[in-house]
N, C-alpha and C positions, 0 to 999 in steps of 0.2 A: 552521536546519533547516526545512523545506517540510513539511505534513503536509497532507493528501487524506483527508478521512474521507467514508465512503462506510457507508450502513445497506443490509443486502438479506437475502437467507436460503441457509442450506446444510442440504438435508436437511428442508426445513420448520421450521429454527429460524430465530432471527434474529441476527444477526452484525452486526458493525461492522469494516470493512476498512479498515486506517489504511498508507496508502503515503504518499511521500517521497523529499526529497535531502536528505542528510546533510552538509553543507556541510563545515563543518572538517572528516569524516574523507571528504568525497568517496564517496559511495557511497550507493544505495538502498536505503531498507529498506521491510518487508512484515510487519505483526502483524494474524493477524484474531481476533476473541475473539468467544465466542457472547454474546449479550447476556442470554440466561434464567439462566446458570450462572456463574463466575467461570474457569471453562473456555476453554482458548486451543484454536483448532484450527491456526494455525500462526504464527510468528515465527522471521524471519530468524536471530535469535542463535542459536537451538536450531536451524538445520538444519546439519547434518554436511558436506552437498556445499557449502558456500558458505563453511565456516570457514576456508579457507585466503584467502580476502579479507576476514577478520573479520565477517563475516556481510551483509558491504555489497559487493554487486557492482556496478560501474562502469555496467550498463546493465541495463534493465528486460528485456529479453528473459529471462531466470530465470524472472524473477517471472511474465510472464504466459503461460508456458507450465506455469506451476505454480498459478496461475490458472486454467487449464484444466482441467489432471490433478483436482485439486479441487474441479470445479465448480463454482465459481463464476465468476459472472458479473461482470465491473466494465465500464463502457460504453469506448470508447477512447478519449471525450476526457480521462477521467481517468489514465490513461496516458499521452496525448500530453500534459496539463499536467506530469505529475511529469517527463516528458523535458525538457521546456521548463525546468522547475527548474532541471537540470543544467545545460540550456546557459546560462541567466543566474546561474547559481551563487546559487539565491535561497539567502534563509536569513530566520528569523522569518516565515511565510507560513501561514497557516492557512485552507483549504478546506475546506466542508460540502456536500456534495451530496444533492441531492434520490432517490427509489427512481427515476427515471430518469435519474439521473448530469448534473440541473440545477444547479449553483451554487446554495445557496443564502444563503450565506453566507458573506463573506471577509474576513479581516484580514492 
């Protein structure tokens, strides 16, 4: 699995946005959790419209128009790397991005 974490804010809190490719089950997922509270504001498993592909849909188009609706912001190179995930079918991959969506961190 490929994870993308990303820090920024919704609302004037501050959040951590963790996207990915989900290798073995094929598919992307999206948790964002506020960082003051133990508070989730959204995860794929718990959305209703996406359960019928077990909460991992085949392409990020979902996510970042639900991304939008939301308001939050993520930059698009960290979108275009979690596509890139799929097409090399990473797996064990772990991204930190800077509040301008710089790499700053990878293993």
């Amino acid at each position: 699995m490929s994870q993308h974490f990303f820090h920024t804010q919704h609302e004037g809190r501050p959040i951590r946005v963790l996207t990915g490719w989900d290798r073995p089950l094929q598919g992307h997922f999206l948790v964002i959790e506020y960082l003051d509270t133990e508070e989730m504001l959204y995860s794929n498993l718990d959305d209703p419209v996406i359960a019928a592909f077990g909460g991992l849909p085949r392409t990020m188009s979902y996510f970042s128009v639900l991304l939008q609706e939301l308001g939050v912001s993520v930059p698009r190179n960290i979108i275009d790397a979690v596509q890139f995930d799929q097409l090399a079918n990473a797996g064990n991959r772990q991204v930190e991005y800077d509040e301008h969506g710089v790499a700053i961190r990878a293993t």
